[in-house]
Biopython code that builds the backbone (N, CA, C, O; Angstrom):
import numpy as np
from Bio.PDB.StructureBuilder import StructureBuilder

atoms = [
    (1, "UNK", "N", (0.826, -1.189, 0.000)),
    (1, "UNK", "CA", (0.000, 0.000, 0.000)),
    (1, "UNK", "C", (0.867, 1.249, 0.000)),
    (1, "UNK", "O", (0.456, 2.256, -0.577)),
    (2, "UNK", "N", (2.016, 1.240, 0.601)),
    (2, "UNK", "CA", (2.950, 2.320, 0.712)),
    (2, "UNK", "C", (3.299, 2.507, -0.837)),
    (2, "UNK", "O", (3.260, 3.574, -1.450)),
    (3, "UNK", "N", (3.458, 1.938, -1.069)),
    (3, "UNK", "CA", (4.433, 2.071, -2.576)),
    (3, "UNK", "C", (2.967, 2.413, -3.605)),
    (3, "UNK", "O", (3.134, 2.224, -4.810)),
    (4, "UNK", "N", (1.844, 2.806, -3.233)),
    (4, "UNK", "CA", (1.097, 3.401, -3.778)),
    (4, "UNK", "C", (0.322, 2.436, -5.058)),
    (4, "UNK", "O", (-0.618, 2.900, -5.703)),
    (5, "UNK", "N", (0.702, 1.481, -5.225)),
    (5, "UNK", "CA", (-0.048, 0.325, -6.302)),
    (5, "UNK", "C", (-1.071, -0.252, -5.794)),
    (5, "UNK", "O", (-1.139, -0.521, -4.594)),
    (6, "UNK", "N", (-2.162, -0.561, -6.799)),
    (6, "UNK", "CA", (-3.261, -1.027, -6.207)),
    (6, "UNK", "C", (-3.076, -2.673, -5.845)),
    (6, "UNK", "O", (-2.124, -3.271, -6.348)),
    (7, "UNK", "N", (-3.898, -3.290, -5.068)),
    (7, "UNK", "CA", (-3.377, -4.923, -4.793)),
    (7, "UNK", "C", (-4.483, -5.545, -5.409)),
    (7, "UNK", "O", (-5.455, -4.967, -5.894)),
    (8, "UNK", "N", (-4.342, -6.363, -5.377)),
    (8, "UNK", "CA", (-5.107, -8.032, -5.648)),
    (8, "UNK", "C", (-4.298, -9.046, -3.857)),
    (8, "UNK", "O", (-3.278, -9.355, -3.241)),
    (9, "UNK", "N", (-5.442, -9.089, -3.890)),
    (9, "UNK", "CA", (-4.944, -10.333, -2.860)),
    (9, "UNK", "C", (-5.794, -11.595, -1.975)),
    (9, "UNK", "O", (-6.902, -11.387, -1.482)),
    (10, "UNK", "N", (-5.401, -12.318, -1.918)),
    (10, "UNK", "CA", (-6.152, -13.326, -1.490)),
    (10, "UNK", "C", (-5.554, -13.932, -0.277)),
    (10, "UNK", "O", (-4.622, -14.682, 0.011)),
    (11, "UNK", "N", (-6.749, -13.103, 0.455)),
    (11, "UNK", "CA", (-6.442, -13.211, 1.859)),
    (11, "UNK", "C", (-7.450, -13.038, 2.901)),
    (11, "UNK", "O", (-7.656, -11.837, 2.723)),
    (12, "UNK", "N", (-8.155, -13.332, 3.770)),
    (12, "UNK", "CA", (-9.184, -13.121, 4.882)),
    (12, "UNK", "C", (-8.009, -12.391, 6.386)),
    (12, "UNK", "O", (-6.833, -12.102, 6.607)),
    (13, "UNK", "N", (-9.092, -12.404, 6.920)),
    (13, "UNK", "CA", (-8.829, -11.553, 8.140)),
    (13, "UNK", "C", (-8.462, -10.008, 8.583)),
    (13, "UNK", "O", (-9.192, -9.046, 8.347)),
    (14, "UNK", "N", (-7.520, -9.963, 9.093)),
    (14, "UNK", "CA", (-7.103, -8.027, 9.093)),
    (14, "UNK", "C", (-6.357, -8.044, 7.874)),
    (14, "UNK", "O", (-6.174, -6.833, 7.755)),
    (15, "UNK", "N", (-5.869, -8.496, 7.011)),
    (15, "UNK", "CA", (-4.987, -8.107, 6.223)),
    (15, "UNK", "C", (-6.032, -7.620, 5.132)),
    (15, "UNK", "O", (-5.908, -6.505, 4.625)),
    (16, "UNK", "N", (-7.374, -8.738, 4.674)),
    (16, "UNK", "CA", (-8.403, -7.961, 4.004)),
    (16, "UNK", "C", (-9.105, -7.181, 4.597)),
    (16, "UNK", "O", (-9.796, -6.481, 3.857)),
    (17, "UNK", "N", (-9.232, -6.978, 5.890)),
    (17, "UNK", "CA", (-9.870, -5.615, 6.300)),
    (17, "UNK", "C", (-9.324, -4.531, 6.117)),
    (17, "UNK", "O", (-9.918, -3.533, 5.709)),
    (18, "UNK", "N", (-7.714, -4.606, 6.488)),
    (18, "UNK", "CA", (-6.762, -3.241, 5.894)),
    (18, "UNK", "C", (-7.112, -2.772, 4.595)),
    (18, "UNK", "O", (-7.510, -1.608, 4.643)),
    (19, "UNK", "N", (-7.107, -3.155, 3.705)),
    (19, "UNK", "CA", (-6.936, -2.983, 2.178)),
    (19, "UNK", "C", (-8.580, -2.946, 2.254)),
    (19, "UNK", "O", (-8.681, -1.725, 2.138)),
    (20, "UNK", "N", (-9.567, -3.276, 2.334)),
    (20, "UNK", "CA", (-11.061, -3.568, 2.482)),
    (20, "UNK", "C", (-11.100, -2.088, 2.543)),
    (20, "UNK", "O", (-11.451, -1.396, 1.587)),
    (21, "UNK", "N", (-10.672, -1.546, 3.875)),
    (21, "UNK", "CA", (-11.034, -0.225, 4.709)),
    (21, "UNK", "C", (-10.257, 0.892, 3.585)),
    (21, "UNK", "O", (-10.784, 1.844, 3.011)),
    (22, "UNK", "N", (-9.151, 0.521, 3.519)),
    (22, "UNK", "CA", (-8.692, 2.076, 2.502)),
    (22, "UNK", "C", (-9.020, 1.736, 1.362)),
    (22, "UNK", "O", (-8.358, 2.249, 0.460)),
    (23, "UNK", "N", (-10.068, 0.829, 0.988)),
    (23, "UNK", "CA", (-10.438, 0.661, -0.479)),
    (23, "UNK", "C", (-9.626, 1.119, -1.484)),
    (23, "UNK", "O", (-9.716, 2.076, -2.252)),
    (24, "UNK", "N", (-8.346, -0.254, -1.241)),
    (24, "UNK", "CA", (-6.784, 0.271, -1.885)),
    (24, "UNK", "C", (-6.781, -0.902, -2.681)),
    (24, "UNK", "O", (-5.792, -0.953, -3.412)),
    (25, "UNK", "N", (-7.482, -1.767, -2.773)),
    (25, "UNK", "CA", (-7.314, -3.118, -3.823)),
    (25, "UNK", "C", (-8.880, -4.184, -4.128)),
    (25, "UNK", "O", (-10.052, -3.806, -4.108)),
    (26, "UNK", "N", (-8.370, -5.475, -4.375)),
    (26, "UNK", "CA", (-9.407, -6.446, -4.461)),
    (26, "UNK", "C", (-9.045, -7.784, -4.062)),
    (26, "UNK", "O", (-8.011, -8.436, -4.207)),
    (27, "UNK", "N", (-10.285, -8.056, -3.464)),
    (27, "UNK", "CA", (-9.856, -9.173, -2.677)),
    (27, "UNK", "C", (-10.326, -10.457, -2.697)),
    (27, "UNK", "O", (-11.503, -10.426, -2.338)),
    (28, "UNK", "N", (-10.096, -11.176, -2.856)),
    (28, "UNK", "CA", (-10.443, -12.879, -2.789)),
    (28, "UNK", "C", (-10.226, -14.169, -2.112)),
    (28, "UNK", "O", (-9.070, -14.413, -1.764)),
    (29, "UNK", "N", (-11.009, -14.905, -1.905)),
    (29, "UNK", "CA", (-10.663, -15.973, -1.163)),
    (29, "UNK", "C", (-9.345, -16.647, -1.462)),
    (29, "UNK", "O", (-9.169, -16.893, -2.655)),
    (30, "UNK", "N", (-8.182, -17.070, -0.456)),
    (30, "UNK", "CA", (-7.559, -17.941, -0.289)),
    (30, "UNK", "C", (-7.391, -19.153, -0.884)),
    (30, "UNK", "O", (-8.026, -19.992, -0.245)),
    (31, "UNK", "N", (-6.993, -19.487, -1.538)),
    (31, "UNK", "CA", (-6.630, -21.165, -2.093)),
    (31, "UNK", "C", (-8.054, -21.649, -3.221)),
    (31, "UNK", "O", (-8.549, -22.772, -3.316)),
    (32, "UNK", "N", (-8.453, -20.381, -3.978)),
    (32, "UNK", "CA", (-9.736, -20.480, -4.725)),
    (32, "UNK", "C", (-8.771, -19.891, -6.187)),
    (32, "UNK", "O", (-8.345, -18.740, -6.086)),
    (33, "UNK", "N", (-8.538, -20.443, -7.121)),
    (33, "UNK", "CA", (-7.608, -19.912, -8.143)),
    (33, "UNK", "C", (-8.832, -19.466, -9.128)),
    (33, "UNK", "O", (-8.808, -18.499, -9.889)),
    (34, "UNK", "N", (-9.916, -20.393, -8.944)),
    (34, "UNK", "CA", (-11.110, -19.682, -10.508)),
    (34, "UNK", "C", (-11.250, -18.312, -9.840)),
    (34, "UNK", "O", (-11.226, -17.338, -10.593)),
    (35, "UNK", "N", (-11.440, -18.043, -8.114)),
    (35, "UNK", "CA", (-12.074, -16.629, -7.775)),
    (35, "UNK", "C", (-10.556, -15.348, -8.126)),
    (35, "UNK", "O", (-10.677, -14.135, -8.304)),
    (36, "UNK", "N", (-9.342, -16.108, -8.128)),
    (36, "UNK", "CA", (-8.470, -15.579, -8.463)),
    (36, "UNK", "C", (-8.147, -14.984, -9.741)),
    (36, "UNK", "O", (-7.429, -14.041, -10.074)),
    (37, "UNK", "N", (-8.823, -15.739, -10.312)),
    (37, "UNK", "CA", (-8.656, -15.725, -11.798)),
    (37, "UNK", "C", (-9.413, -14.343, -12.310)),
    (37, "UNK", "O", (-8.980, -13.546, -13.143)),
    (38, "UNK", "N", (-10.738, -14.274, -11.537)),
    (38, "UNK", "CA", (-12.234, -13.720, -11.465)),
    (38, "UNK", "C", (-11.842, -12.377, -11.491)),
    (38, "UNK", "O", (-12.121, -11.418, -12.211)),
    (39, "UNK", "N", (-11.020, -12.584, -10.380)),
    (39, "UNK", "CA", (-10.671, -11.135, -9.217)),
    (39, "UNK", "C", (-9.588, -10.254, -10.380)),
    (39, "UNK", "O", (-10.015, -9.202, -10.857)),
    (40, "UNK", "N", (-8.761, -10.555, -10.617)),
    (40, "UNK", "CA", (-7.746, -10.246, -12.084)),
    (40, "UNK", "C", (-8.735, -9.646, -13.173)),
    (40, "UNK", "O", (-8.663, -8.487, -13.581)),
    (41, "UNK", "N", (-9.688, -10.605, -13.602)),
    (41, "UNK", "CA", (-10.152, -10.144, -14.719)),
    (41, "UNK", "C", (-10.702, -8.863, -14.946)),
    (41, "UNK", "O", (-10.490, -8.101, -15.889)),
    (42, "UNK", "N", (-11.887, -8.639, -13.361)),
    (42, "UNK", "CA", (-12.527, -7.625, -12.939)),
    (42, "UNK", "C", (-11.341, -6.546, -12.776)),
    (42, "UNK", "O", (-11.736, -5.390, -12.932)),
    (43, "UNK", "N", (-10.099, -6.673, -12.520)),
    (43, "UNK", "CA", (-9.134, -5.537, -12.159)),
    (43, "UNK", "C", (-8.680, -4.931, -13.446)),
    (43, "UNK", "O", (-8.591, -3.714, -13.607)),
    (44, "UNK", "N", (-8.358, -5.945, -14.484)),
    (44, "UNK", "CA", (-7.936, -5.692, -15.587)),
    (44, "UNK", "C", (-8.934, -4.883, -16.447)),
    (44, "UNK", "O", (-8.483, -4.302, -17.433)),
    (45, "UNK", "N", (-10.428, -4.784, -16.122)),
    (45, "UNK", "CA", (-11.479, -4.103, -16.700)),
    (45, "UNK", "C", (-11.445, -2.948, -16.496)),
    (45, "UNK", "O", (-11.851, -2.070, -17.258)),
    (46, "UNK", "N", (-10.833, -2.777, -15.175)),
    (46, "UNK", "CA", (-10.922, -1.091, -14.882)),
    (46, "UNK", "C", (-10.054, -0.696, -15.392)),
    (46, "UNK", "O", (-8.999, -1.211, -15.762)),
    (47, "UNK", "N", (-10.754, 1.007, -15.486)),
    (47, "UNK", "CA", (-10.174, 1.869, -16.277)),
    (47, "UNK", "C", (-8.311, 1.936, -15.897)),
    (47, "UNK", "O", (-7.847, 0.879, -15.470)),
    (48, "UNK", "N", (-7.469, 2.959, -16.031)),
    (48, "UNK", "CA", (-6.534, 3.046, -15.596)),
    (48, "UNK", "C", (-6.666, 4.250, -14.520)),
    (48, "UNK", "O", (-5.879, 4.193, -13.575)),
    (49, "UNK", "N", (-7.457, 5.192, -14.555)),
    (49, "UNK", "CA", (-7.806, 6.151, -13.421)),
    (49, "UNK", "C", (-8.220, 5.385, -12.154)),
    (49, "UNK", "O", (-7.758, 5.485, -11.017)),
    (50, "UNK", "N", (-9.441, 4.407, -12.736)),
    (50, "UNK", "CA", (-9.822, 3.549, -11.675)),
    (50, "UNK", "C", (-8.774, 2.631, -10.548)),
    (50, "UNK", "O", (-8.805, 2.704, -9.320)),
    (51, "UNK", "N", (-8.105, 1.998, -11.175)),
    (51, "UNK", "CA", (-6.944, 1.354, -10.379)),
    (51, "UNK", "C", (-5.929, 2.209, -9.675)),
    (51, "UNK", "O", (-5.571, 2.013, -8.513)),
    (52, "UNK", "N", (-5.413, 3.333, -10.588)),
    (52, "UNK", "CA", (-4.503, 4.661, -9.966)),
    (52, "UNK", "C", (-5.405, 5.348, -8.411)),
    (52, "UNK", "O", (-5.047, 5.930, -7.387)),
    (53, "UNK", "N", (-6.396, 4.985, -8.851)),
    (53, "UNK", "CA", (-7.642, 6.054, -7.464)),
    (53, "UNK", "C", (-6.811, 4.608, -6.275)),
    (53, "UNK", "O", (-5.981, 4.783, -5.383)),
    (54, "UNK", "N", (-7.363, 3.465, -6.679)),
    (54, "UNK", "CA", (-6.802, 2.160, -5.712)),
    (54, "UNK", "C", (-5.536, 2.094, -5.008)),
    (54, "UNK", "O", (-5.396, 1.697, -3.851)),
    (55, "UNK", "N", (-4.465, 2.582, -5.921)),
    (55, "UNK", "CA", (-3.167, 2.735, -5.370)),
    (55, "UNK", "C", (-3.020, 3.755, -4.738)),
    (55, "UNK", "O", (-2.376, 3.693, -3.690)),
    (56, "UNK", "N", (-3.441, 4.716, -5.076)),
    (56, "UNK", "CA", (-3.235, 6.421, -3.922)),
    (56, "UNK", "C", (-4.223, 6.110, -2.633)),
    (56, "UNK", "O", (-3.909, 6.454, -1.494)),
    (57, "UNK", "N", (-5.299, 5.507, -2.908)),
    (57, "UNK", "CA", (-5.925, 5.517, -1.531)),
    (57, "UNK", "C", (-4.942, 4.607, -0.387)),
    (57, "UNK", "O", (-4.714, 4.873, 0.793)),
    (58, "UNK", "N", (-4.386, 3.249, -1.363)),
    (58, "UNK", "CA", (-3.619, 2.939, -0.180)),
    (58, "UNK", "C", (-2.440, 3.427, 0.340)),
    (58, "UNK", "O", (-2.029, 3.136, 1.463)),
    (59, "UNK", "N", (-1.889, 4.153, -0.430)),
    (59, "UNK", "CA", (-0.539, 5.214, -0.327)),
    (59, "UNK", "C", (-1.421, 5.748, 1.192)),
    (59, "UNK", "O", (-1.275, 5.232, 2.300)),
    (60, "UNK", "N", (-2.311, 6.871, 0.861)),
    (60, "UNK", "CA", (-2.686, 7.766, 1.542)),
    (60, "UNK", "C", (-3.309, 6.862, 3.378)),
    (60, "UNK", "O", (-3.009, 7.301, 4.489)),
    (61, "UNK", "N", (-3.937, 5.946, 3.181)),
    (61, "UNK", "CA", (-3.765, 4.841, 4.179)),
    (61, "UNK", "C", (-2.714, 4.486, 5.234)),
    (61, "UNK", "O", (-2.788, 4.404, 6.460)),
    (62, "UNK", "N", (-1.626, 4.284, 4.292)),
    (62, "UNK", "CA", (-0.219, 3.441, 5.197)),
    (62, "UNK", "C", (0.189, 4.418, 5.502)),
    (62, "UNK", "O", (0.638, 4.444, 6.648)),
    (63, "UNK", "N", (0.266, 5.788, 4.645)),
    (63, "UNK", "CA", (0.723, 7.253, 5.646)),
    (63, "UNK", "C", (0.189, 7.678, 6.464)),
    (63, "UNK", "O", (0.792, 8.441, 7.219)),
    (64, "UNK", "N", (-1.310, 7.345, 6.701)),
    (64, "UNK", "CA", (-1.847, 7.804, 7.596)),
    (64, "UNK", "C", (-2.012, 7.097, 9.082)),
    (64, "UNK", "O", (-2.252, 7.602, 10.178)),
    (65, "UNK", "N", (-1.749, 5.497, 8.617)),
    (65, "UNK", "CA", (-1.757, 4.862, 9.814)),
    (65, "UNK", "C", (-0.709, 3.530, 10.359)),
    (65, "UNK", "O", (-0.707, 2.783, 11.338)),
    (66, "UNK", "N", (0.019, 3.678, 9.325)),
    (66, "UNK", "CA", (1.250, 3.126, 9.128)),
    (66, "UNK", "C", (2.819, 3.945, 9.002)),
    (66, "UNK", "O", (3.763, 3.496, 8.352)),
    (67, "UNK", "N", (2.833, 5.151, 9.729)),
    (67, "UNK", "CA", (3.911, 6.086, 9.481)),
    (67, "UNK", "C", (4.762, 5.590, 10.658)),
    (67, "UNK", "O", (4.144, 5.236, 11.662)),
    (68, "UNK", "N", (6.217, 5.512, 10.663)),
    (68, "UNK", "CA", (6.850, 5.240, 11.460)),
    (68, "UNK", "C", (6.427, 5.888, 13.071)),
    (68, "UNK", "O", (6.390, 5.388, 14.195)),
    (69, "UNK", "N", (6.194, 6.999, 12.616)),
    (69, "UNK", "CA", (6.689, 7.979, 13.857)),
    (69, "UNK", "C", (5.199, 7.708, 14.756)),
    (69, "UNK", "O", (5.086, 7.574, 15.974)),
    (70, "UNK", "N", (4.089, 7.679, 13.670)),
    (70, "UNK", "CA", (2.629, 7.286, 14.439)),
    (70, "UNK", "C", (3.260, 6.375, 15.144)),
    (70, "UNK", "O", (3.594, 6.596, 16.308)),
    (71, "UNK", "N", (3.464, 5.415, 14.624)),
    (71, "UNK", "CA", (3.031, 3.664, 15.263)),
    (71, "UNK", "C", (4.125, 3.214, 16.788)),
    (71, "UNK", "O", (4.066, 2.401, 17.710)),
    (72, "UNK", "N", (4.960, 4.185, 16.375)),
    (72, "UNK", "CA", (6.086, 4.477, 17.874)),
    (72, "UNK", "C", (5.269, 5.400, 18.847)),
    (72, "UNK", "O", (5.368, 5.362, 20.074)),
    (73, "UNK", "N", (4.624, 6.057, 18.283)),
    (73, "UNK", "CA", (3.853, 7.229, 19.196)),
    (73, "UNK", "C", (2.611, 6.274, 20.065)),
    (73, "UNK", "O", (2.376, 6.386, 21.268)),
    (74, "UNK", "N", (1.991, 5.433, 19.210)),
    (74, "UNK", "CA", (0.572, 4.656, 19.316)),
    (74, "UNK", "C", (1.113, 3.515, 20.293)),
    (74, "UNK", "O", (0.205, 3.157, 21.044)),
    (75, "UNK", "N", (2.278, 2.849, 20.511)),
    (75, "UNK", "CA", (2.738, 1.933, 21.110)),
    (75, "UNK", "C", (3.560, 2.337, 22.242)),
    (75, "UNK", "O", (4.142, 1.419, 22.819)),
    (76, "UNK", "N", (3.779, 3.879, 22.812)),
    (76, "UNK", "CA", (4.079, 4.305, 23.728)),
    (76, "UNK", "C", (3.013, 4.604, 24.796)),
    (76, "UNK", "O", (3.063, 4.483, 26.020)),
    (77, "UNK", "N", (1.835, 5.115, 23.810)),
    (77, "UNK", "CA", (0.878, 5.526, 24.612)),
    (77, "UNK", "C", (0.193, 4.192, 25.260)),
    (77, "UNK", "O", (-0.169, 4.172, 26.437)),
    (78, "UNK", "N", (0.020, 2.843, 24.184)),
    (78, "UNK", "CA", (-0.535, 1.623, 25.011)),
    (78, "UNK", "C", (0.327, 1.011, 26.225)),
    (78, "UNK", "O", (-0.130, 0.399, 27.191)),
    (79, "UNK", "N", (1.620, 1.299, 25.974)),
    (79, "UNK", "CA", (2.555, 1.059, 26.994)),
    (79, "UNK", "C", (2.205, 1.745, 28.410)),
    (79, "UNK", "O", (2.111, 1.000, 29.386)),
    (80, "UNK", "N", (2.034, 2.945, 28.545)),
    (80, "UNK", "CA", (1.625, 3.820, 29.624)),
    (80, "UNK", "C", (0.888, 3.345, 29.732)),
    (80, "UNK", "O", (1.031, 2.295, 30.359)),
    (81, "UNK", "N", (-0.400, 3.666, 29.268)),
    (81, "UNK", "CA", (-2.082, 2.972, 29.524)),
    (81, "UNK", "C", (-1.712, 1.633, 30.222)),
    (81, "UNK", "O", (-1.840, 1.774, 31.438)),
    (82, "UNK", "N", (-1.372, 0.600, 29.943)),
    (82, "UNK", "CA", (-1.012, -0.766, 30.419)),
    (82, "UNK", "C", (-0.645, -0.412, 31.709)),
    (82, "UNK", "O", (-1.438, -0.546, 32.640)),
    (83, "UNK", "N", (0.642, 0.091, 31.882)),
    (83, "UNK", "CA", (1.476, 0.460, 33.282)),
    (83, "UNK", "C", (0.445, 0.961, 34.277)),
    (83, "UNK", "O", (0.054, 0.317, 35.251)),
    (84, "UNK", "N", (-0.001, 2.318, 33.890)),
    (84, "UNK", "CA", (-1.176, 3.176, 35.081)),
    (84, "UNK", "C", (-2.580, 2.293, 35.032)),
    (84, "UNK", "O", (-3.525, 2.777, 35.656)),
    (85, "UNK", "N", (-2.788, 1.064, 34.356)),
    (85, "UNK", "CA", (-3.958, 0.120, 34.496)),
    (85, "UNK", "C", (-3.731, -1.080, 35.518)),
    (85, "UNK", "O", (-4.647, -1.509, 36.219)),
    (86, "UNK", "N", (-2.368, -1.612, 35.548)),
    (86, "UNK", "CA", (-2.054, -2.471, 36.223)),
    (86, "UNK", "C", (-1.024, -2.057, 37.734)),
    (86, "UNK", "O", (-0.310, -2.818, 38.387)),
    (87, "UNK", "N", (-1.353, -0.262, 37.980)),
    (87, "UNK", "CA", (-0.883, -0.227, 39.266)),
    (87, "UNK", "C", (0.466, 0.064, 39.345)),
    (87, "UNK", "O", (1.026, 0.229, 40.429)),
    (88, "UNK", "N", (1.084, 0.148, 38.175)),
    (88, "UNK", "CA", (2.547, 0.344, 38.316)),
    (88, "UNK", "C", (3.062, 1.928, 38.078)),
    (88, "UNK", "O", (2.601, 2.817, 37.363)),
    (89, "UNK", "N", (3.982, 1.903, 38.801)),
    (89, "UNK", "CA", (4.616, 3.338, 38.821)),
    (89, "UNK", "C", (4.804, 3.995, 36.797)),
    (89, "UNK", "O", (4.896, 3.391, 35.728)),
    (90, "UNK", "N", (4.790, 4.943, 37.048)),
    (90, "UNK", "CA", (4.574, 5.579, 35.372)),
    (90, "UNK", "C", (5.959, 5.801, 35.453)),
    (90, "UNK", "O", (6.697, 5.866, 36.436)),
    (91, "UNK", "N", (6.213, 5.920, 34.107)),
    (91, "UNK", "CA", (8.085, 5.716, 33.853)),
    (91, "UNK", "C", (8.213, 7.005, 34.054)),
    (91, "UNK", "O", (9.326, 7.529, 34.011)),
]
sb = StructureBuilder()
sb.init_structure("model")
sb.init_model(0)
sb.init_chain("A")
sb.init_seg("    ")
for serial, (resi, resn, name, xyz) in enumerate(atoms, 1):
    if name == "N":
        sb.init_residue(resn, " ", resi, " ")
    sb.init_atom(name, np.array(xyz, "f"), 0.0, 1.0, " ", f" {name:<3s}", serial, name[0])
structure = sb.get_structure()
């Protein structure tokens, strides 16, 4: 998603919810090659604006919630939260 290209992927769980949510690709079942096949064809139909819109949304996605400096920031703050939840002295 960083590198701004739209995906194809075949995958369930958070990894299709990521890409689901920044409506940055297309997605298909796992170990299903006709839905694979399916999923390609439908990608290959769209326009070239259409797929370019796919890749910037996920660009704009992983910068927004995948930036280094966020995700150090977001994992400091659960760190604290944890500490002052379980009674322990705050660093």
């Amino acid at each position: 998603m960083a590198c701004g290209k739209p995906i194809i992927a075949a995958v369930i769980g958070d990894g299709a919810e990521v890409i689901r949510k920044a409506n940055a690709g297309m997605i298909c079942k796992p170990d299903d090659s006709v839905e694979l096949a399916n999923t390609i064809r439908a990608f290959l139909k769209m326009t070239q604006v259409e797929r370019s819109l796919l890749g910037l949304n996920g660009r704009i996605a992983a910068i927004s919630n995948f930036e280094m400096t966020r995700l150090v920031n977001k994992i400091d703050h659960m760190l604290i939260r944890t500490i002052q939840q379980n009674g322990l002295k705050k660093i």
